[in-house]
C-alpha positions in Angstrom: 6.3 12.6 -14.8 4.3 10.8 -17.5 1.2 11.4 -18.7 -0.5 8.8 -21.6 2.7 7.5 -22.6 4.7 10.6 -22.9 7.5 11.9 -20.7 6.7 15.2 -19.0 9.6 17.3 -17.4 7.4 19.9 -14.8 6.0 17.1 -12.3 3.1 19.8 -11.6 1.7 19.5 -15.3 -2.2 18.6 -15.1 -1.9 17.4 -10.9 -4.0 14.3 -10.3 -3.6 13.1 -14.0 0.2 12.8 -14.3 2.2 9.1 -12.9 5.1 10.6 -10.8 6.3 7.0 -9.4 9.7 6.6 -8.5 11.5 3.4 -7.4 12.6 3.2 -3.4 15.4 1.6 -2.1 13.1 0.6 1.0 15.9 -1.1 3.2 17.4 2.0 3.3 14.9 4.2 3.9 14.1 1.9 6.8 17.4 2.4 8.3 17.1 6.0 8.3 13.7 5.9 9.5 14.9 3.7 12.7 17.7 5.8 13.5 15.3 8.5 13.7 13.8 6.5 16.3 10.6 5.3 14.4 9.7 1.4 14.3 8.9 -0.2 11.8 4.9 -1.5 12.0 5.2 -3.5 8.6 6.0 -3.4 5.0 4.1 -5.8 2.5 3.4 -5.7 -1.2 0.4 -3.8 -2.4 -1.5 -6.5 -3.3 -0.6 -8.6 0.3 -1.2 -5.3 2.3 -4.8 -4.6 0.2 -5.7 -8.4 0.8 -5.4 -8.2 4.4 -6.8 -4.8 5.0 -9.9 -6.3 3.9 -10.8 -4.7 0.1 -12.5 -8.1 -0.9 -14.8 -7.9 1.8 -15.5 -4.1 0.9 -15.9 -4.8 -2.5 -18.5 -8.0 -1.5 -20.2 -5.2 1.1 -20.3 -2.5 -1.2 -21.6 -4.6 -4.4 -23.4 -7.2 -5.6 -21.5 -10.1 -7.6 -24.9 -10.7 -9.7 -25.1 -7.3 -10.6 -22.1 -7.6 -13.4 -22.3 -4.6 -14.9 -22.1 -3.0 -11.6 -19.6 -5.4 -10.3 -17.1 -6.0 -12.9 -15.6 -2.9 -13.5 -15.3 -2.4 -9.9 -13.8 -6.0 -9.3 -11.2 -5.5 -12.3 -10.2 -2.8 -11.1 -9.0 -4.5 -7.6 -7.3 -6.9 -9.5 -5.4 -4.5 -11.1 -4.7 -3.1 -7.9 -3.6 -6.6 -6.2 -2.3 -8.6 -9.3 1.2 -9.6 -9.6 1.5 -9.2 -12.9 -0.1 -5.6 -12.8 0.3 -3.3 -9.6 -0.2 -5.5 -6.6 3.8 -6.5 -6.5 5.2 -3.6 -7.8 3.7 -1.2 -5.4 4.6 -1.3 -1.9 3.1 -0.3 1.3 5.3 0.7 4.7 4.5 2.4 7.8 6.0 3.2 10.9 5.6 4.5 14.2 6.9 6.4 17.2 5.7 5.6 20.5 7.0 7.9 22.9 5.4 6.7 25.7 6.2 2.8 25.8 2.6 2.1 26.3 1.8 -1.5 25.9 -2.0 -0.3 24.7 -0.7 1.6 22.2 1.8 -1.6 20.8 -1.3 -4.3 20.9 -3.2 -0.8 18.4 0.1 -0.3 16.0 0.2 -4.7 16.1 -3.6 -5.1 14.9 -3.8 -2.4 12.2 -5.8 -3.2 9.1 -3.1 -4.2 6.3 0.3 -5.6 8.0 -1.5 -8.3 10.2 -0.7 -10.6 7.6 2.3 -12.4 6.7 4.5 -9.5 5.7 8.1 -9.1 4.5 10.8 -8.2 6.3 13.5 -5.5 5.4 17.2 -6.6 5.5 19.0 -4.5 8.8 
């Protein structure tokens, strides 16, 4: 874990406050989700998946752009979250599902949820 720059051993020291990111070998963990029998509904960057769930429009819905001192912090911190350079790229977002019915309703739901109906990535078989 690390908490303001410092390594910290017990990954339950001060919950909430303490980064305990790891790095994910997603192709793999894809594999072993589909031989579990899960599909895979989409994996995207952070900053793709954020873009196409919508959080500009719920930033523009929540606040006013004239209203900087309102709006500002609130829109740098987005950036942050969909930026490149900062966590938008580094960050990923995957889900999958298991539909043990074979309904067609339920593909056309999992196939218009908020986030992957952009263009995604795809994950080497």
């Amino acid at each position: 874990a690390h908490h303001r720059h410092h390594s910290i051993d017990d990954v339950f020291y001060l919950p909430g406050l303490c980064d305990i990111t790891a790095h994910i070998e997603w192709t793999s963990m894809n594999q072993v989700a589909q031989t579990a029998g899960l599909s895979l509904i989409g994996y995207s960057s952070q900053g793709a998946y954020l873009l196409n769930a919508g959080i500009g429009q719920l930033l523009l819905d929540h606040l006013d752009p004239h209203d900087a001192k309102n709006y500002l912090p609130q829109a740098n911190g987005v950036q942050k979250l969909l930026s490149e350079a900062e966590m938008g790229e580094l960050f990923k977002a995957i889900a999958w599902y298991k539909n043990s019915s074979n309904d067609p309703a339920f593909e056309e739901v999992v196939a218009s949820l908020p986030g992957f109906t952009g263009k995604l990535r795809l994950l080497e078989a």
